[in-house]
C-alpha positions as CSV (number, residue, x, y, z in Angstrom):
1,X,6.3,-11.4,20.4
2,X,4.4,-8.1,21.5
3,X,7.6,-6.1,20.0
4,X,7.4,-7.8,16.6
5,X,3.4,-7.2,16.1
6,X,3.8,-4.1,17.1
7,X,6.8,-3.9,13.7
8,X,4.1,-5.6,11.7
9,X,2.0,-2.9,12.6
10,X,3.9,-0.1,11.8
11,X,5.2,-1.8,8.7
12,X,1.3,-1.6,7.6
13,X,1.1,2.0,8.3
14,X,3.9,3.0,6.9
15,X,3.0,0.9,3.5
16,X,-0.2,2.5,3.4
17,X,1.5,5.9,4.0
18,X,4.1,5.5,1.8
19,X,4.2,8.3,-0.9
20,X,4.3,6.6,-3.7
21,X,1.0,4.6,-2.6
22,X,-0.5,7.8,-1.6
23,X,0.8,9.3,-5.2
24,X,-1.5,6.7,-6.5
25,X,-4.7,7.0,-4.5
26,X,-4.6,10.7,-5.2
27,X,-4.5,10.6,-9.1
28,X,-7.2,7.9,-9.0
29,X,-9.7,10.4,-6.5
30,X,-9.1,13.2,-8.6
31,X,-9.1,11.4,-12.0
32,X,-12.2,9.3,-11.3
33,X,-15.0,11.2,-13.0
34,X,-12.4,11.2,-16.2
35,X,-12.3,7.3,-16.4
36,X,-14.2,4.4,-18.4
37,X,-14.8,2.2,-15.9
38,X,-12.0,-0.1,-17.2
39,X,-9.6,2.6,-16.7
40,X,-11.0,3.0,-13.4
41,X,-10.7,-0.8,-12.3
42,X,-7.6,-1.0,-14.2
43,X,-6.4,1.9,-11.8
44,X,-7.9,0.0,-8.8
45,X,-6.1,-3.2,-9.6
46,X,-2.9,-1.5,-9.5
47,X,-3.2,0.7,-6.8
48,X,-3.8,-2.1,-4.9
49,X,-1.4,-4.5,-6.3
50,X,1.2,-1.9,-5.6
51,X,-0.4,-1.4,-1.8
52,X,-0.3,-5.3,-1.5
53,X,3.4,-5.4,-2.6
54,X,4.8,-2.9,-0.8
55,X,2.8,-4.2,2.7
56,X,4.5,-7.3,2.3
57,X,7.9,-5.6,1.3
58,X,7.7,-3.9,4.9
59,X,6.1,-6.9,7.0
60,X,9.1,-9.6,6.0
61,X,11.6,-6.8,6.8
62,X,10.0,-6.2,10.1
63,X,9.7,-9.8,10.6
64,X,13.3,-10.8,9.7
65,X,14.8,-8.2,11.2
66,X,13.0,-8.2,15.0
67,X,15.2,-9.5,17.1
């Protein structure tokens, strides 16, 4: 049990780490001032849609395959 949390945990790092998920975050910080504020939200949504998808990517691979 303690070795798969510990997966699950780096699995969650490692999404958030992930370049293309930092890719995103950066345009967005650096691009911010230059948005409407639906661009901005729209930019939000999909950063975290993206973050969310690729956490869970990582967590059910580190889940199905801790022995």
């Amino acid at each position: 049990m303690i070795s798969t949390a510990i997966a699950i945990q780096t699995a969650t790092k490692d999404a958030v780490h992930d370049e293309s998920v930092m890719d995103m975050a950066r345009a967005i910080f650096h691009m911010r001032d230059t948005m409407t504020t639906d661009e901005f939200a729209e930019a939000m949504f999909l950063y975290s849609a993206h973050l969310s998808a690729m956490t869970a990517t990582l967590v059910t691979h580190a889940i199905l395959t801790e022995s």
